[in-house]
N, CA, C and O atoms as a GROMACS GRO file, in nm:
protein
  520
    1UNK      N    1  -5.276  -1.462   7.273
    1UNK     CA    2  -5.293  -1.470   7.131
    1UNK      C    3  -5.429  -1.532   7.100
    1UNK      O    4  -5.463  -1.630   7.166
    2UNK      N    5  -5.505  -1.486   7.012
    2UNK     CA    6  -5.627  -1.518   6.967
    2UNK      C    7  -5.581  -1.646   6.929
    2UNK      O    8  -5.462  -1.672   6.909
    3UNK      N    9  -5.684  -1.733   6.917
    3UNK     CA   10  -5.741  -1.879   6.896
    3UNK      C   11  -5.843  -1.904   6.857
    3UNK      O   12  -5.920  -1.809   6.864
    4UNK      N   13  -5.894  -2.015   6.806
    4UNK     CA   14  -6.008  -2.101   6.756
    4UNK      C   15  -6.050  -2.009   6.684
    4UNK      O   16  -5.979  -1.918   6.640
    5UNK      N   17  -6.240  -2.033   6.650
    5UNK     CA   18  -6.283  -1.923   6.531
    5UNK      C   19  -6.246  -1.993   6.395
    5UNK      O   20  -6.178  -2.095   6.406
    6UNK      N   21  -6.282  -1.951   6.266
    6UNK     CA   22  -6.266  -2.019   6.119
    6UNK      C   23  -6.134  -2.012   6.135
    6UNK      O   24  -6.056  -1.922   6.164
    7UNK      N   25  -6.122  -2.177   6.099
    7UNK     CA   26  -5.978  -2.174   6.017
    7UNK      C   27  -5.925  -2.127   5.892
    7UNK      O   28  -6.011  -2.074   5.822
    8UNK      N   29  -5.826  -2.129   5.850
    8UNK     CA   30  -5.768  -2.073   5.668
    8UNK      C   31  -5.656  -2.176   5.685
    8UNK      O   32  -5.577  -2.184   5.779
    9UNK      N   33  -5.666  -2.263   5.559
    9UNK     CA   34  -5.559  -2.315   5.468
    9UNK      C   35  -5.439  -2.240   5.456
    9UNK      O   36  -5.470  -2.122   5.469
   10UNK      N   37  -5.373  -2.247   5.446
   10UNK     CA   38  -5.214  -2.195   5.393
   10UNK      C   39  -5.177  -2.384   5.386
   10UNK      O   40  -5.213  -2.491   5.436
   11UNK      N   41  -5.064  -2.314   5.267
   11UNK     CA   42  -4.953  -2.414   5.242
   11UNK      C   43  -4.795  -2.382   5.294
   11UNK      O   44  -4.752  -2.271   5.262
   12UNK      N   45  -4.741  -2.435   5.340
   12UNK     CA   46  -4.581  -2.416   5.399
   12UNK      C   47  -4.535  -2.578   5.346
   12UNK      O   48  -4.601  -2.680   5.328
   13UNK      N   49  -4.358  -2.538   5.329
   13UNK     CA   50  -4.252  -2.583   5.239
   13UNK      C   51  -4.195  -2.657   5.365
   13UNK      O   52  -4.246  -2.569   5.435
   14UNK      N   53  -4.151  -2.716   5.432
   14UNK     CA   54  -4.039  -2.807   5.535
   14UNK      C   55  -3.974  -2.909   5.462
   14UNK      O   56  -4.005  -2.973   5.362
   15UNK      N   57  -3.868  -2.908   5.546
   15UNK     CA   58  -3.772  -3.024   5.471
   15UNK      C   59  -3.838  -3.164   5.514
   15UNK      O   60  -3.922  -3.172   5.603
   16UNK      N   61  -3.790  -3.278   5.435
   16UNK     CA   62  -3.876  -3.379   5.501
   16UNK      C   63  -3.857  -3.466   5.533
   16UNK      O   64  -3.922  -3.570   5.525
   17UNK      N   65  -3.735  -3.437   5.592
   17UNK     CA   66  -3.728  -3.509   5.720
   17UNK      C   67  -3.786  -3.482   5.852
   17UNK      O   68  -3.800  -3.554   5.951
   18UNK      N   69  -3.824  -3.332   5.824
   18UNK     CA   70  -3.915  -3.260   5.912
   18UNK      C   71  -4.035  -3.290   5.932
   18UNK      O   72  -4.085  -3.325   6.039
   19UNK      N   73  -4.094  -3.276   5.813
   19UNK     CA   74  -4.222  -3.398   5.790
   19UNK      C   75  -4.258  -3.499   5.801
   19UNK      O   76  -4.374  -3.530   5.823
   20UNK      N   77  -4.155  -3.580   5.786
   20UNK     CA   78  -4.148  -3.724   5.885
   20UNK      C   79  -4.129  -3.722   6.018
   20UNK      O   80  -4.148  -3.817   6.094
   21UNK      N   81  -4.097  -3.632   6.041
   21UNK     CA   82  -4.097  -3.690   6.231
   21UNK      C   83  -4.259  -3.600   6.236
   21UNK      O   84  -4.358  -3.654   6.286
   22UNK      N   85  -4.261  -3.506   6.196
   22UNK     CA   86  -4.387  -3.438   6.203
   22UNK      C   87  -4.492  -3.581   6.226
   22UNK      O   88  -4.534  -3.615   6.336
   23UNK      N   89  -4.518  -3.641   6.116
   23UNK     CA   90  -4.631  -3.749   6.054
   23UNK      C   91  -4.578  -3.873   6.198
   23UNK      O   92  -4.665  -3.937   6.258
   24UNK      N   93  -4.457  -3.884   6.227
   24UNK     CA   94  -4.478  -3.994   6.336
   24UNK      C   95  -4.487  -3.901   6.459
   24UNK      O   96  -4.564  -3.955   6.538
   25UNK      N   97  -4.446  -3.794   6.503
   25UNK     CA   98  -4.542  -3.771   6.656
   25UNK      C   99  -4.673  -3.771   6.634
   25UNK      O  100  -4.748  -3.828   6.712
   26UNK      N  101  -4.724  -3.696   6.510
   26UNK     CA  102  -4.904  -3.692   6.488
   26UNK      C  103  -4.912  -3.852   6.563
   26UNK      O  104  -4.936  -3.876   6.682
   27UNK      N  105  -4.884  -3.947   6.456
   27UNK     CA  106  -4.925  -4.100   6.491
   27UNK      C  107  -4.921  -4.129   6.650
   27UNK      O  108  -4.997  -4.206   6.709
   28UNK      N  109  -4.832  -4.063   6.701
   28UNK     CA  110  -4.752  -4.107   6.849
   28UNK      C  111  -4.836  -4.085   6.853
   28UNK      O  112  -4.911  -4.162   6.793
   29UNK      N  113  -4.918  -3.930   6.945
   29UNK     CA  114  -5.009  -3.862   6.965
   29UNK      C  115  -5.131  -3.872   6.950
   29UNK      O  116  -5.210  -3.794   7.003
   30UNK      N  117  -5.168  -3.975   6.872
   30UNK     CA  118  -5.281  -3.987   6.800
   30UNK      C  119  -5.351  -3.855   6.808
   30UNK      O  120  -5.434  -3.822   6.893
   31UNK      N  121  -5.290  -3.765   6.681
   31UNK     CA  122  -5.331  -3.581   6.667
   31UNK      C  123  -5.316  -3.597   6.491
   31UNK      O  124  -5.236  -3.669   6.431
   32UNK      N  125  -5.390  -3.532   6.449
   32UNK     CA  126  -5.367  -3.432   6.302
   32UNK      C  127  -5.237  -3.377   6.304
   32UNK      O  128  -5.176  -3.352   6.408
   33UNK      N  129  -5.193  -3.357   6.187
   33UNK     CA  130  -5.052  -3.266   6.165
   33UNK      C  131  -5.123  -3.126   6.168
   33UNK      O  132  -5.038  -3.039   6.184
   34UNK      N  133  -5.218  -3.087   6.160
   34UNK     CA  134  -5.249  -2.998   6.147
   34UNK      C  135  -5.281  -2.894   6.315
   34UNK      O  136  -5.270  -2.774   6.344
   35UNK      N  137  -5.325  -3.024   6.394
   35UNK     CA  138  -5.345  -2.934   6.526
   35UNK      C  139  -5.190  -2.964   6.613
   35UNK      O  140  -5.162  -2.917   6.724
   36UNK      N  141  -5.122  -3.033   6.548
   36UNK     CA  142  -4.948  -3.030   6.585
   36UNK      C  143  -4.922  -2.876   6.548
   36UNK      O  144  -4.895  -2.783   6.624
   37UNK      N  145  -4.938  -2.878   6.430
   37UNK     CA  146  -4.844  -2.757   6.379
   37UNK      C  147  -4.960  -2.625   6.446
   37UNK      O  148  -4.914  -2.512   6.461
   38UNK      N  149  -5.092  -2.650   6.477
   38UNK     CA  150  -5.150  -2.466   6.516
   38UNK      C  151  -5.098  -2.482   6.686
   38UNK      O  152  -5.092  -2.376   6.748
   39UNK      N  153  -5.068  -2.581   6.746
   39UNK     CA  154  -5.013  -2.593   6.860
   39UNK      C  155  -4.871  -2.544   6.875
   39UNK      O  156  -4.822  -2.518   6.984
   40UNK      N  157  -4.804  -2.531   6.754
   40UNK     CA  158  -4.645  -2.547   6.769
   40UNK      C  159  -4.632  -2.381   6.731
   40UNK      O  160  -4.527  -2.330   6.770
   41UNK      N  161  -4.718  -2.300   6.666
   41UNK     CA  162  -4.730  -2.154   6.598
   41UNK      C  163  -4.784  -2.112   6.766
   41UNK      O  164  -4.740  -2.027   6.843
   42UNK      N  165  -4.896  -2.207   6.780
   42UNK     CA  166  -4.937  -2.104   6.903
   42UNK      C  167  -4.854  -2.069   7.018
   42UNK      O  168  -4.864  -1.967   7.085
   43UNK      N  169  -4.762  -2.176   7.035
   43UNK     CA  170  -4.643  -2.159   7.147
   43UNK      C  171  -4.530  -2.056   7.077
   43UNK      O  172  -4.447  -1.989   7.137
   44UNK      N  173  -4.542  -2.061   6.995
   44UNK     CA  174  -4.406  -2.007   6.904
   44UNK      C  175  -4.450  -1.846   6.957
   44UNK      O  176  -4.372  -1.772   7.017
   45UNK      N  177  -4.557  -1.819   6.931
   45UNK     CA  178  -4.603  -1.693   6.874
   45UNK      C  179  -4.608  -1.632   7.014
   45UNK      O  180  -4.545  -1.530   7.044
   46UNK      N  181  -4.675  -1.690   7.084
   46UNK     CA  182  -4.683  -1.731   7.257
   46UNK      C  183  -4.516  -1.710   7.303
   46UNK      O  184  -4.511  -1.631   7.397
   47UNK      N  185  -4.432  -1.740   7.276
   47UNK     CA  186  -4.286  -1.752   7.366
   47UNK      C  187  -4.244  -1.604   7.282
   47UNK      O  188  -4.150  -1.549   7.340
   48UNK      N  189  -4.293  -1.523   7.151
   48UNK     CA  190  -4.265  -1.412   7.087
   48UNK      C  191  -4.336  -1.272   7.096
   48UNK      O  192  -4.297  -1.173   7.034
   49UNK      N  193  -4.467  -1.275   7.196
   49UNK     CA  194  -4.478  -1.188   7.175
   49UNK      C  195  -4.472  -1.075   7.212
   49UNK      O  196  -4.552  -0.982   7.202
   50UNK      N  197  -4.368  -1.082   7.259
   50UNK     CA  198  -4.285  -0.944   7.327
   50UNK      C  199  -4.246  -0.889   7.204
   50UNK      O  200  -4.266  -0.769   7.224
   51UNK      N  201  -4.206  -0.898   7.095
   51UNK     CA  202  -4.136  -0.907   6.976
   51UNK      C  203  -4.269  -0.784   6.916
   51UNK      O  204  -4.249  -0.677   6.858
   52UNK      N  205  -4.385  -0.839   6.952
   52UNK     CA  206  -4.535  -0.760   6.897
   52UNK      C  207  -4.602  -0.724   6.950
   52UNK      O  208  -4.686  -0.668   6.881
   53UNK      N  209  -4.634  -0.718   7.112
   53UNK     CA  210  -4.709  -0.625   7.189
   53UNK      C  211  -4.666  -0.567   7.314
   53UNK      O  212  -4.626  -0.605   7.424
   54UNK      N  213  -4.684  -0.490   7.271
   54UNK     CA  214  -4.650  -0.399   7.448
   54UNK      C  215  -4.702  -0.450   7.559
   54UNK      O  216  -4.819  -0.489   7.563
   55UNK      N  217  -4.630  -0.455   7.651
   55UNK     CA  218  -4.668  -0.537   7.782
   55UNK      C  219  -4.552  -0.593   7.902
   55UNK      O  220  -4.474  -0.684   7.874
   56UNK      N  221  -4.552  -0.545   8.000
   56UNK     CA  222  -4.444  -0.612   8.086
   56UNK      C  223  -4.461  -0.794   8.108
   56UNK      O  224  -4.564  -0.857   8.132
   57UNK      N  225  -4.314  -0.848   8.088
   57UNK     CA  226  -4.284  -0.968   8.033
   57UNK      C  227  -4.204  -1.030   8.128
   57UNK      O  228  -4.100  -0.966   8.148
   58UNK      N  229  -4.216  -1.149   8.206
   58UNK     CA  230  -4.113  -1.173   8.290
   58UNK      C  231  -4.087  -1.376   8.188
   58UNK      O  232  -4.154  -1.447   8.113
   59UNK      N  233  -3.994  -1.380   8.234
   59UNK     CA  234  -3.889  -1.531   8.148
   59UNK      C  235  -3.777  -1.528   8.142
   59UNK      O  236  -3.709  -1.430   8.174
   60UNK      N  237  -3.733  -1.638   8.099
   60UNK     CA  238  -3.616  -1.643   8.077
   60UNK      C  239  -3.541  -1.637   7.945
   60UNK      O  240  -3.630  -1.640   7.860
   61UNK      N  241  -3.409  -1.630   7.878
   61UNK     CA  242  -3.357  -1.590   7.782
   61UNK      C  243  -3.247  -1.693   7.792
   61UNK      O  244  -3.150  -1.670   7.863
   62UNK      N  245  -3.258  -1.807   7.721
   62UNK     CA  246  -3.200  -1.940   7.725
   62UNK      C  247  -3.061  -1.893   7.579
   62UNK      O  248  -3.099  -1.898   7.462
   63UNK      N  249  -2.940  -1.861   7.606
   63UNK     CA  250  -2.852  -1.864   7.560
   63UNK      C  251  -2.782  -1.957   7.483
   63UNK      O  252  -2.682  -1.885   7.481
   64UNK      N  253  -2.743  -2.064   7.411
   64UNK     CA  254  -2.644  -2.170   7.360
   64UNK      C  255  -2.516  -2.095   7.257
   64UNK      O  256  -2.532  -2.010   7.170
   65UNK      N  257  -2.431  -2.140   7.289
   65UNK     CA  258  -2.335  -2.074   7.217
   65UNK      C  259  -2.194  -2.150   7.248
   65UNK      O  260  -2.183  -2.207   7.357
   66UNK      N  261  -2.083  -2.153   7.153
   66UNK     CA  262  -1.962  -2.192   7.167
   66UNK      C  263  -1.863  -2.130   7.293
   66UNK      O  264  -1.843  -2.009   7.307
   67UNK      N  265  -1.820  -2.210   7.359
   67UNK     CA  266  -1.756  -2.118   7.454
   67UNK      C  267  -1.659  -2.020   7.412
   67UNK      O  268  -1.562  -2.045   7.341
   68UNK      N  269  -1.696  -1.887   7.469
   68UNK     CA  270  -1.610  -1.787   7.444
   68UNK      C  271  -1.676  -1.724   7.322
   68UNK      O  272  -1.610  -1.636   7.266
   69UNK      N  273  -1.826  -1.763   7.262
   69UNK     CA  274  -1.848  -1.718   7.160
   69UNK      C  275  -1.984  -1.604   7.196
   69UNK      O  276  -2.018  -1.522   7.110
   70UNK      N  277  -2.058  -1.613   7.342
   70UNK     CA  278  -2.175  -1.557   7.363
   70UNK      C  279  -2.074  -1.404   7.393
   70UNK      O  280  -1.953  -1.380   7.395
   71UNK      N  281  -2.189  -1.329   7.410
   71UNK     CA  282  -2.133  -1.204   7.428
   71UNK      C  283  -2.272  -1.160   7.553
   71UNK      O  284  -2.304  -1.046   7.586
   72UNK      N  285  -2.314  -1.246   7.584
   72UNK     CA  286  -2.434  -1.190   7.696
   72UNK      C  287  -2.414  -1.158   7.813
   72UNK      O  288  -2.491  -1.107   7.893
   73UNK      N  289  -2.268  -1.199   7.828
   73UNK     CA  290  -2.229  -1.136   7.979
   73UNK      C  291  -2.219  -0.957   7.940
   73UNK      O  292  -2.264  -0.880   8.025
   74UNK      N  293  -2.177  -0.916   7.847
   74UNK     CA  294  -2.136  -0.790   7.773
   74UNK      C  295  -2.250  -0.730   7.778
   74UNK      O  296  -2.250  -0.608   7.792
   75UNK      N  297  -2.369  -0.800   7.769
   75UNK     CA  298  -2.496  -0.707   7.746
   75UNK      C  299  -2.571  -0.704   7.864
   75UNK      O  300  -2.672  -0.634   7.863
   76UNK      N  301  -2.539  -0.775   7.977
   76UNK     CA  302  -2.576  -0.775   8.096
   76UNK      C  303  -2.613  -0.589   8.180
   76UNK      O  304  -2.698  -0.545   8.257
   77UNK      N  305  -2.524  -0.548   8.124
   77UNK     CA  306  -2.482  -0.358   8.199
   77UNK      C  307  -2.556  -0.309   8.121
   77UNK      O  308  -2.645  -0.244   8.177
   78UNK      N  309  -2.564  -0.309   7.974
   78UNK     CA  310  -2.677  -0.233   7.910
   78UNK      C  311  -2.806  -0.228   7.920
   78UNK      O  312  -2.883  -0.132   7.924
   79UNK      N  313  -2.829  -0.399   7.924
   79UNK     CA  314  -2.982  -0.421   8.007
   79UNK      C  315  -3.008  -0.458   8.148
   79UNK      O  316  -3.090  -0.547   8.173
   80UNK      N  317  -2.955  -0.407   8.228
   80UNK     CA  318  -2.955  -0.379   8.371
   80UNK      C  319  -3.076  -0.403   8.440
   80UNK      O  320  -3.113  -0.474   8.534
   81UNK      N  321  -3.139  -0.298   8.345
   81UNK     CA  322  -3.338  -0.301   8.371
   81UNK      C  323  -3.396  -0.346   8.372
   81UNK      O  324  -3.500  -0.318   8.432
   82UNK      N  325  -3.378  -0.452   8.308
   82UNK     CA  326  -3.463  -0.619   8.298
   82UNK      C  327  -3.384  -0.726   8.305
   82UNK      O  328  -3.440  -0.834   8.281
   83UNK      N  329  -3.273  -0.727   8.331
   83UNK     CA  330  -3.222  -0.881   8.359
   83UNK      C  331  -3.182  -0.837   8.480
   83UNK      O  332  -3.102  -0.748   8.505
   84UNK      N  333  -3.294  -0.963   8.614
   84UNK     CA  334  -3.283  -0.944   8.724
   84UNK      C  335  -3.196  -1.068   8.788
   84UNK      O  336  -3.158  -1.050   8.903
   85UNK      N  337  -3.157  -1.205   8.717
   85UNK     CA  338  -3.040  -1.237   8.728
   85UNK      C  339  -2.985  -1.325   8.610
   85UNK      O  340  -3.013  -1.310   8.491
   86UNK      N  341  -2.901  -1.419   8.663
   86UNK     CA  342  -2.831  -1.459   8.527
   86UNK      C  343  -2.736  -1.609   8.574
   86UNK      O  344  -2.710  -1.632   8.692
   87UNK      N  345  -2.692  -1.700   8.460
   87UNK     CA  346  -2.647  -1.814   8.553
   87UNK      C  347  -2.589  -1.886   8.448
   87UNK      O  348  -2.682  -1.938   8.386
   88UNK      N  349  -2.467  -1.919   8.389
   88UNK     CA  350  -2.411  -1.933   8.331
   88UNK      C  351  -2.323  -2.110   8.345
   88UNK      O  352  -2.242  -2.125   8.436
   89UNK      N  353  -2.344  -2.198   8.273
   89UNK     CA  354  -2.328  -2.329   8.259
   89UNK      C  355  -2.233  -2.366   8.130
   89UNK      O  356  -2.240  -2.333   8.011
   90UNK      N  357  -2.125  -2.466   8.221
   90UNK     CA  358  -2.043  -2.521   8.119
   90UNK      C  359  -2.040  -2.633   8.079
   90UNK      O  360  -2.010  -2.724   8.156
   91UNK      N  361  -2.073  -2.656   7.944
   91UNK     CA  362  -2.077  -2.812   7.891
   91UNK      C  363  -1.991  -2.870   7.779
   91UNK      O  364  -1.937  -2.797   7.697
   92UNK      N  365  -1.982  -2.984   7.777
   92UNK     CA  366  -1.887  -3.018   7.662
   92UNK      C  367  -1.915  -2.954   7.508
   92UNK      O  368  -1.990  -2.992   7.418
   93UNK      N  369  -1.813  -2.826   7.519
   93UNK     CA  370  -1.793  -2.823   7.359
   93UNK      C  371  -1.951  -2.703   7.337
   93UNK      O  372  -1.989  -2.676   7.223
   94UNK      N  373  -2.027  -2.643   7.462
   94UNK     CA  374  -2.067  -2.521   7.449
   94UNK      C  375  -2.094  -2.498   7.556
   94UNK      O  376  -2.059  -2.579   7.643
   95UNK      N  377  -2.178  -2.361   7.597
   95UNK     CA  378  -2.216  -2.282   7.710
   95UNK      C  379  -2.357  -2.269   7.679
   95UNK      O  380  -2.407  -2.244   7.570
   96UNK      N  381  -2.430  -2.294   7.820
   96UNK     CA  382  -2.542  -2.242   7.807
   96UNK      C  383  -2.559  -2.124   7.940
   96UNK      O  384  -2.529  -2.132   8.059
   97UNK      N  385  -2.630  -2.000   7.850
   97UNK     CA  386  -2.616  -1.884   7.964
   97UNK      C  387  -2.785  -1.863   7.954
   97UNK      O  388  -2.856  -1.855   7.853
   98UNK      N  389  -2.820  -1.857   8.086
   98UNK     CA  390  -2.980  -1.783   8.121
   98UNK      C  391  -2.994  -1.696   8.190
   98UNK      O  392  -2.939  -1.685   8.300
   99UNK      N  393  -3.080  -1.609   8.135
   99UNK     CA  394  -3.105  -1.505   8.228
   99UNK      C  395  -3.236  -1.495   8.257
   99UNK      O  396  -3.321  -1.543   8.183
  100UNK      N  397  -3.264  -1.434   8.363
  100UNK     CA  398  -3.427  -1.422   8.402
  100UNK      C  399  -3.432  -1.277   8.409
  100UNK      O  400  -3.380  -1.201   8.491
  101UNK      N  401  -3.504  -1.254   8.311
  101UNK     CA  402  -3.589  -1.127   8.208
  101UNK      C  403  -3.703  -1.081   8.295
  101UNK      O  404  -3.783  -1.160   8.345
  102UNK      N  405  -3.707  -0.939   8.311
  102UNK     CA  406  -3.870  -0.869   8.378
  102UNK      C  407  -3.838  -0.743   8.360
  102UNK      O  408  -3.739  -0.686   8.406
  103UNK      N  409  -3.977  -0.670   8.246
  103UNK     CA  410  -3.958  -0.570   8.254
  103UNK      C  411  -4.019  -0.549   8.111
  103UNK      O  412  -4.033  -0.629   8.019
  104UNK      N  413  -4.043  -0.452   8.119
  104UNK     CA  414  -4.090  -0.342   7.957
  104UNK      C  415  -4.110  -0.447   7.834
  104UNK      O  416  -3.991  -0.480   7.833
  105UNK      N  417  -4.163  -0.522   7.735
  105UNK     CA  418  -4.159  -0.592   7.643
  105UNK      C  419  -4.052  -0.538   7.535
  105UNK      O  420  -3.964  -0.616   7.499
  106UNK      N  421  -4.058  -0.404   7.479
  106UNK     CA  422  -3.933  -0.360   7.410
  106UNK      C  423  -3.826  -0.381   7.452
  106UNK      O  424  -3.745  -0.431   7.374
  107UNK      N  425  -3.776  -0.345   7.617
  107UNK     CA  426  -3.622  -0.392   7.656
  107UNK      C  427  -3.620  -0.529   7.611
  107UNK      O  428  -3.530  -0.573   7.539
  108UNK      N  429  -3.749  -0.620   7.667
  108UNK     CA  430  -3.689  -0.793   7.676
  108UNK      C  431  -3.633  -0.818   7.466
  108UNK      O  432  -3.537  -0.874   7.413
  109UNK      N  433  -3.750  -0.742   7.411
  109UNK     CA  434  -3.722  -0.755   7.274
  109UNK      C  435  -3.600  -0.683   7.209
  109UNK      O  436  -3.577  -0.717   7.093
  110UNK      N  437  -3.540  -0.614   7.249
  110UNK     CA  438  -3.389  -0.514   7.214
  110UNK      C  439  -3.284  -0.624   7.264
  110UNK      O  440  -3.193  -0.651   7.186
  111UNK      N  441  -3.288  -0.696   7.400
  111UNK     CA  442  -3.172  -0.763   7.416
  111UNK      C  443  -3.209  -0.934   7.351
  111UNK      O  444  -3.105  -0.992   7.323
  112UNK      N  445  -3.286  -0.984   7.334
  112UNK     CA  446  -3.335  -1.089   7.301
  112UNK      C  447  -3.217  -1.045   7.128
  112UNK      O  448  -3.112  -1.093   7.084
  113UNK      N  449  -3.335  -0.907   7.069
  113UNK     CA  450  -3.233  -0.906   6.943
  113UNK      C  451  -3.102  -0.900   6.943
  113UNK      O  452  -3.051  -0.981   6.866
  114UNK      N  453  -3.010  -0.819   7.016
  114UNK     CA  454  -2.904  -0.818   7.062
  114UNK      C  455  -2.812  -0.930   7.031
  114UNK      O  456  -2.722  -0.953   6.950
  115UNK      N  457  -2.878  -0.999   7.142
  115UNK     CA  458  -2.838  -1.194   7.120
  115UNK      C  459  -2.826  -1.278   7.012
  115UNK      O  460  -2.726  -1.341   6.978
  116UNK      N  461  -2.969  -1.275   6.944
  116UNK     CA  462  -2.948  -1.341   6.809
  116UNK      C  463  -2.855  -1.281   6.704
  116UNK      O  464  -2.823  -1.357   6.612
  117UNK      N  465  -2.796  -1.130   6.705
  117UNK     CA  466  -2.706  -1.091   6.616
  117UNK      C  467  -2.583  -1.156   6.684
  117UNK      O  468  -2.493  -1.101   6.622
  118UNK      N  469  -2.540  -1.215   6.747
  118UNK     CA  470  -2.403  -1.236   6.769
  118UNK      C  471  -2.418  -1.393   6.754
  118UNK      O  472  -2.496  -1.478   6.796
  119UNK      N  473  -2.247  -1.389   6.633
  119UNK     CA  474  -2.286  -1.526   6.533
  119UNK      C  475  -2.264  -1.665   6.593
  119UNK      O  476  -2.179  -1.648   6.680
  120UNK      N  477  -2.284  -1.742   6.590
  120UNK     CA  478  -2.287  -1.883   6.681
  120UNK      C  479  -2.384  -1.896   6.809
  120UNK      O  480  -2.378  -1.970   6.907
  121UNK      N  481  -2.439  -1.837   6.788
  121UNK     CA  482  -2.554  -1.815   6.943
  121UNK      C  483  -2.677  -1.834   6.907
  121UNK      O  484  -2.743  -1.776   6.821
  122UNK      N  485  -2.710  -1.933   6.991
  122UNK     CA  486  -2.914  -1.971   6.899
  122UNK      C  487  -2.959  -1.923   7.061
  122UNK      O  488  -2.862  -1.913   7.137
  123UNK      N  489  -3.073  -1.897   7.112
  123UNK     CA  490  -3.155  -1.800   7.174
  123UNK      C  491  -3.275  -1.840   7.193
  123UNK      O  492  -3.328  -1.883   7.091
  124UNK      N  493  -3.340  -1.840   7.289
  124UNK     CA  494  -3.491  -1.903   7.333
  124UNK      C  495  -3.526  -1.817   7.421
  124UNK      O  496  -3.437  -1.770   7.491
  125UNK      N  497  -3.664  -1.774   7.440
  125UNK     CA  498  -3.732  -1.700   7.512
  125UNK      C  499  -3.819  -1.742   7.584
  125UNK      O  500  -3.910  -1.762   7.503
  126UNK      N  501  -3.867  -1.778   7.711
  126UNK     CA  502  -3.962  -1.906   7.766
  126UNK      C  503  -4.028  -1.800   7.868
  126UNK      O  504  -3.966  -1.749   7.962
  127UNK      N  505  -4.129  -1.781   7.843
  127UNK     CA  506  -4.206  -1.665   7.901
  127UNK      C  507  -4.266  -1.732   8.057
  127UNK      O  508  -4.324  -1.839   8.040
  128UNK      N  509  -4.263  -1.697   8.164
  128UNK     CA  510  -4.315  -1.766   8.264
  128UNK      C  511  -4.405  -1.671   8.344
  128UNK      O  512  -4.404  -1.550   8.318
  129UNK      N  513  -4.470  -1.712   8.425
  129UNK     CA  514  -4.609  -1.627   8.551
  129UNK      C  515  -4.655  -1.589   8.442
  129UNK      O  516  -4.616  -1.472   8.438
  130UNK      N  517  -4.731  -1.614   8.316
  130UNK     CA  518  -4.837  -1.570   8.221
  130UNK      C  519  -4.924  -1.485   8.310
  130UNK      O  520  -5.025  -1.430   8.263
   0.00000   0.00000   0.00000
């Protein structure tokens, strides 16, 4: 993802309590809120962009969900092609399921979507061997 070069202003809305922890890591950090937050877009955008460019993608696909509530074992056979394995963890009161993703950027982005439609399931994408 492109970087540095003129900056542009925008304004964005957060809750603020968000903004307060925002304003005390800056302090922690001794950083701007401002190179917090182009750091936190650049990873964001960085762990997404399978989502926006074509390109073979290898990572993982970090699952959380209520037990009995993921459905990613189910989507395991459909995406065959890119999930080269998978590993499934039980914890108090949820599940965390990972899989390690390689292959086509559209497949990783079809089952990634997949995931986030099924309700109680939050989803992370952690792109690795850049």
């Amino acid at each position: 993802m492109p970087t540095g070069g003129r900056k542009r202003r925008f304004g964005i809305s957060v809750p603020e309590d968000l903004a307060e922890a925002l304003d005390r890591l800056a302090e922690a950090l001794s950083a701007d809120r401002s190179r917090l937050v182009s750091e936190a877009i650049k990873a964001f955008m960085e762990d997404h962009k399978h989502h926006l460019v074509p390109h073979e993608c290898t990572g993982l696909l970090i699952v959380v969900a209520a037990p009995g509530r993921s459905k990613a074992l189910s989507l395991l056979e459909e995406f065959r092609d890119v999930v080269q394995g998978y590993n499934h963890f039980h914890m108090p009161g949820f599940c965390i399921e990972v899989l390690f993703v390689s292959g086509p950027s559209a497949r990783v982005s079809a089952l990634h979507g997949a995931v986030l439609k099924e309700p109680g399931c939050s989803v992370r994408y952690v792109p690795v061997g850049h």
